[in-house]
C-alpha positions in Angstrom: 109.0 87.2 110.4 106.4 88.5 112.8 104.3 91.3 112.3 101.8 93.3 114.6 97.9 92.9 113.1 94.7 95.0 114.0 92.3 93.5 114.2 88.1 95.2 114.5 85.2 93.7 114.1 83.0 95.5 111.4 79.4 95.4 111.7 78.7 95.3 107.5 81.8 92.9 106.5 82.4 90.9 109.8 86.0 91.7 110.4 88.3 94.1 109.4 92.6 93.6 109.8 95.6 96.2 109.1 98.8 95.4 109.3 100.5 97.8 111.5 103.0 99.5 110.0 101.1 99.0 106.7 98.6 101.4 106.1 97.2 100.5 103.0 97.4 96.6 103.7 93.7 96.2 105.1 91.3 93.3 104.3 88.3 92.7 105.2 86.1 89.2 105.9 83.2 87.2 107.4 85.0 85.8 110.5 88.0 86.8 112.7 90.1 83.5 111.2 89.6 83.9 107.6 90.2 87.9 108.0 93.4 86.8 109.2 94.0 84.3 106.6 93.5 86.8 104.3 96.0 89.1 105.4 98.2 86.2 106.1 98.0 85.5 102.8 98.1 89.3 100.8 101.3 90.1 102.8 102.9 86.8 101.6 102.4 87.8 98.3 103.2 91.5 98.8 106.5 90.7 100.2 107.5 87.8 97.5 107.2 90.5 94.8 109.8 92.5 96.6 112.1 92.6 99.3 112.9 94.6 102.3 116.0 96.7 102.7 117.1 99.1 105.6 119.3 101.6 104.6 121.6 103.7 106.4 121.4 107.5 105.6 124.9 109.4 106.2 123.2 113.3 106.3 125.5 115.5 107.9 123.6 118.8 110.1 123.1 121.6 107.6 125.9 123.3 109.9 127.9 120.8 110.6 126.9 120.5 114.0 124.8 118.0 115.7 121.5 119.4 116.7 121.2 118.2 120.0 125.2 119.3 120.9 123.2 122.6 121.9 121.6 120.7 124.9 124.4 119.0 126.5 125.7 120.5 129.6 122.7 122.2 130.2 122.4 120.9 133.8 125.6 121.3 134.6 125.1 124.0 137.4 121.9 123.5 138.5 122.2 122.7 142.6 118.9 120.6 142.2 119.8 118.2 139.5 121.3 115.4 141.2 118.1 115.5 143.8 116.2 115.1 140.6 117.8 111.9 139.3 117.2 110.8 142.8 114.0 111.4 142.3 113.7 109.2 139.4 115.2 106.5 140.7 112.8 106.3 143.3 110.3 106.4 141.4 111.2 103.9 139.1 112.2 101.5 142.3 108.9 101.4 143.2 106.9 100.8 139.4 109.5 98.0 139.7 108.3 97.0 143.6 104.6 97.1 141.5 105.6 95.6 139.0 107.2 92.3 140.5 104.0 92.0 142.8 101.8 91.8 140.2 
């Protein structure tokens, strides 16, 4: 498992790290590699106390109807549409061009 960690440096306990994600998961310490020990450490022994589930919520709309059904179509008859995906597309050709340069 691999989780995303903030670390700051704090100028009265040395370090500070939060696990993203985590809120409330926050420890503090002198240097950079024992804050992360630490945190290393309390989120081993937060998650062997419990376990993570997803779960998958089947809500229905409160009418029945998808919310975002009232957005389909809506470019349907607009003459400047398709020059507008064109647009995109050359856009994103070139952040690619920039991007394969770098």
């Amino acid at each position: 498992m691999t989780v995303n960690v903030l670390v700051q440096t704090s100028p009265e306990k040395g370090y500070a790290a939060t696990v993203l994600g985590w809120p409330d998961l926050v420890v503090t310490a002198p240097t950079k590699e024992e804050t992360l020990e630490k945190i290393k450490a309390e989120l081993t022994h937060r998650l062997a106390q419990g376990e993570i589930i997803s779960l998958d919520l089947d809500i229905e709309p409160k009418n029945g109807e998808d919310p975002w059904m009232k957005f389909a179509g809506m470019w349907e008859n607009d003459p400047t549409f398709d020059d507008f995906l064109a647009e995109i597309k050359t856009y994103r050709e070139e952040l690619d061009k920039e991007l394969n340069a770098a």
